[in-house]
C-alpha positions in Angstrom: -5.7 1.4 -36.4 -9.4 1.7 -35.9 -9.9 0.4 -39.6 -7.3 -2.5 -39.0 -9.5 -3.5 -35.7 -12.7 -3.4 -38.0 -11.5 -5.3 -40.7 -9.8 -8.1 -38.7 -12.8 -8.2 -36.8 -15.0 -9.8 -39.7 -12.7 -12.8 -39.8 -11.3 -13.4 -36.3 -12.0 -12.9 -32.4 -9.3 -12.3 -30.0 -9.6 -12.8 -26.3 -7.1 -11.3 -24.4 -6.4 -12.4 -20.9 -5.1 -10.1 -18.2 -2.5 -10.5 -15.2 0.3 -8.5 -13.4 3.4 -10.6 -14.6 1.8 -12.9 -17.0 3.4 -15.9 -16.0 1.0 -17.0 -13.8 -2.5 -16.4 -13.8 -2.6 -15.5 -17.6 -0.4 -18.0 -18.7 -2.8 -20.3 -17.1 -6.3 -19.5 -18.7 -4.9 -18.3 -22.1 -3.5 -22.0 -22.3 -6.7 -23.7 -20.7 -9.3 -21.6 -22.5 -7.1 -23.0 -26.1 -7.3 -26.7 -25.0 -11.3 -26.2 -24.1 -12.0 -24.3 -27.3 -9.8 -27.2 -29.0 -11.2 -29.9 -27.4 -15.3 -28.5 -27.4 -14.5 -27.9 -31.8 -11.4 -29.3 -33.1 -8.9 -27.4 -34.1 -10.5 -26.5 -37.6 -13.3 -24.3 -36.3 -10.8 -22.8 -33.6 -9.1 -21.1 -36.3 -11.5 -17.6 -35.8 -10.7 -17.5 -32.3 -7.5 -16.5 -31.0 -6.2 -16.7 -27.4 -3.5 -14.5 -25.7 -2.8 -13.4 -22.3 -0.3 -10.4 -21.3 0.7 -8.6 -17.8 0.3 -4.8 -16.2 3.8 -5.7 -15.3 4.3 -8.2 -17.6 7.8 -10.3 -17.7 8.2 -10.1 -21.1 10.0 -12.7 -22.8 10.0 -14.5 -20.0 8.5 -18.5 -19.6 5.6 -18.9 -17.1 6.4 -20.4 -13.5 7.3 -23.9 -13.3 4.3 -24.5 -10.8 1.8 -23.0 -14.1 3.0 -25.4 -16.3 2.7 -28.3 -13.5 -1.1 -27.1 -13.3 -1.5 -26.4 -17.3 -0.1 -30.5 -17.4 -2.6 -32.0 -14.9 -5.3 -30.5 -17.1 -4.0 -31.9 -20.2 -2.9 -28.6 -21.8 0.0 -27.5 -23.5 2.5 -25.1 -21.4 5.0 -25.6 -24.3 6.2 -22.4 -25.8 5.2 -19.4 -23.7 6.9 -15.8 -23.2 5.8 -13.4 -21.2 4.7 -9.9 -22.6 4.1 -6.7 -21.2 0.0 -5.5 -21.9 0.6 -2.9 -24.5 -2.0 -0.7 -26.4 -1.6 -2.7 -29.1 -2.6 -5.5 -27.3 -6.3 -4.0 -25.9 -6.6 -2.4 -29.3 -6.8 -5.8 -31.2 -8.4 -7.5 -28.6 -12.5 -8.3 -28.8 -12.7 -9.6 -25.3 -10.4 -8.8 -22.6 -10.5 -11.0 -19.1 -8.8 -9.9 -16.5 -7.5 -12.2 -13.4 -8.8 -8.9 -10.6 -10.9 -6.1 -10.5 -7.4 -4.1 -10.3 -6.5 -5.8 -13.9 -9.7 -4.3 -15.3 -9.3 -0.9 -14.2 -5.9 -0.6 -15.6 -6.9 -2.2 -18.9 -9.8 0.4 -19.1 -7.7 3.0 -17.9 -5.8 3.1 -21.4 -8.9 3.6 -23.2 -9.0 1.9 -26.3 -13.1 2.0 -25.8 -12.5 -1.0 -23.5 -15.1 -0.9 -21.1 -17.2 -2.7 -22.9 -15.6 -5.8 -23.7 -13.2 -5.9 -20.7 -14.4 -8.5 -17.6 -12.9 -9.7 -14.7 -13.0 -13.7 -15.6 -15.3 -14.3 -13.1 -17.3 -11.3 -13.3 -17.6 -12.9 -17.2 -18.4 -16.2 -16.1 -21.3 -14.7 -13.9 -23.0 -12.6 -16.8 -22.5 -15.9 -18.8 -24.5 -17.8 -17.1 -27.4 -15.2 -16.8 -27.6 -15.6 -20.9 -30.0 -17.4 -23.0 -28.0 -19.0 -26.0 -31.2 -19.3 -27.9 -30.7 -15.8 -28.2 -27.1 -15.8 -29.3 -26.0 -17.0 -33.6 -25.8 -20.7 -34.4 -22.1 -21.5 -34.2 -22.3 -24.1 -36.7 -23.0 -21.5 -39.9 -20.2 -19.9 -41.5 -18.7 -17.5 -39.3 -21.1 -18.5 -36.3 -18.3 -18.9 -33.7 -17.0 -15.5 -34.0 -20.1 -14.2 -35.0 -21.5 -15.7 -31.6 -18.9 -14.3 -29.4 -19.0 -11.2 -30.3 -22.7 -11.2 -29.5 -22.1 -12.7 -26.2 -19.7 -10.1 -25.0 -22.4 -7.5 -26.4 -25.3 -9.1 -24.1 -22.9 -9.7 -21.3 -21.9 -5.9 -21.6 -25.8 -5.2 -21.3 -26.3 -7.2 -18.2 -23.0 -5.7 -16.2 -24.9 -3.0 -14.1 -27.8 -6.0 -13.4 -26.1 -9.0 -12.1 -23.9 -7.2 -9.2 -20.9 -9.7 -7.4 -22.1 -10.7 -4.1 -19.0 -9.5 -2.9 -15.5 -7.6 -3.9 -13.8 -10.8 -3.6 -16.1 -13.3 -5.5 -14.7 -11.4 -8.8 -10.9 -12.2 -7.8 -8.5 -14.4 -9.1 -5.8 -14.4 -6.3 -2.1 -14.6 -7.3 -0.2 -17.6 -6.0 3.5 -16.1 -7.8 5.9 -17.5 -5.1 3.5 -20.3 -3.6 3.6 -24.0 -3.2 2.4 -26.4 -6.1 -0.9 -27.2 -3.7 -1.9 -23.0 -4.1 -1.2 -23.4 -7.7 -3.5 -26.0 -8.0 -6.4 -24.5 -6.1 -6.1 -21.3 -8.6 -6.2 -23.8 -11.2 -8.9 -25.3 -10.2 -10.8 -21.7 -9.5 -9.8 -21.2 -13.3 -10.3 -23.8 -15.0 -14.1 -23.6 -13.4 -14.7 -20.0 -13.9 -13.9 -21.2 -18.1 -16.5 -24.1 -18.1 -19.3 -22.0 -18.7 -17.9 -19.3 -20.7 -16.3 -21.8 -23.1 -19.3 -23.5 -23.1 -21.3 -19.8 -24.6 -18.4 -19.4 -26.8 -18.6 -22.6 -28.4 -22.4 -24.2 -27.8 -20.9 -27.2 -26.8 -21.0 -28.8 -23.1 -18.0 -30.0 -21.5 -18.0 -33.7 -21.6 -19.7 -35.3 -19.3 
């Protein structure tokens, strides 16, 4: 497996997001982080990086809330097509970069070893350690291979600068779960999201979101 992992590696990235049922949160920023990464490249040069989400408790097989999809809409993404899966080793084994939606998330996703601690962030923990990055310092994305080459750098600097750049608080690292809430919570998680993806997209990719 460990050789699989290698040799996928020098072709592809995989980000893996995290949730409890994966029909929410997940379903969410796996499908917003694919129409940022499509929409910063073109699909051509978002063919090394692949996008998945799963859940601790994950609903497998089944589609993502109606209230996601309403969100995933107003943002112009796709919600077309989703099951639910349960996280699986498999899952953390193949992934490069794993995002949880909570600090609870992480510590499961860790917990089944793998060697994730390294590459697995709360979103917004990742979106802070981001931000704190030079990109002069990370590969050109547009040589051959630069876009996987430069996220797996990122993750390695952002890894480096964990014990440095501490939350300001337990909850700032959060993504709350609004499974059973009105259309208006959905939104506002959404929106929490979609923001926390801006600058991490825009590390992944070395492009800006338009202005």
């Amino acid at each position: 497996m460990a050789e699989h992992r290698a040799k996928h590696a020098e072709t592809a990235f995989r980000i893996l997001h995290v949730s409890t049922g994966n029909v929410c949160r997940s379903p969410i920023t796996e499908r917003l982080t694919r129409h940022a990464l499509s929409h910063r490249l073109g699909s051509a040069r978002t063919s090394g990086l692949i996008v998945e989400s799963a859940g601790t408790w994950g609903h497998e097989g089944a589609p993502m809330e109606a209230h996601a999809a309403t969100v995933l809409t107003d943002f112009g993404a796709d919600p077309a097509g989703f099951l639910g899966r349960e996280l699986l080793d498999e899952h953390v084994i193949r992934a490069d970069l794993v995002l949880t939606a909570t600090r609870d998330h992480r510590a499961q996703v860790i917990s089944m070893g793998h060697s994730a601690g390294l590459r697995t962030f709360t979103l917004k923990e990742f979106t802070r350690l981001v931000r704190a990055i030079d990109p002069a310092t990370l590969p050109d994305p547009e040589e051959a291979g630069g876009v996987v080459e430069r996220a797996r750098a990122l993750v390695q600097a952002a890894a480096a600068l964990r014990g440095w750049l501490l939350a300001p608080s337990e909850e700032a690292d959060e993504v709350y779960d609004p499974y059973g809430a009105p259309i208006t919570f959905f939104r506002s998680i959404g929106d929490e999201i979609h923001q926390a993806l801006d600058p991490v997209v825009t590390a992944l990719t070395g492009v800006p979101a338009p202005a």
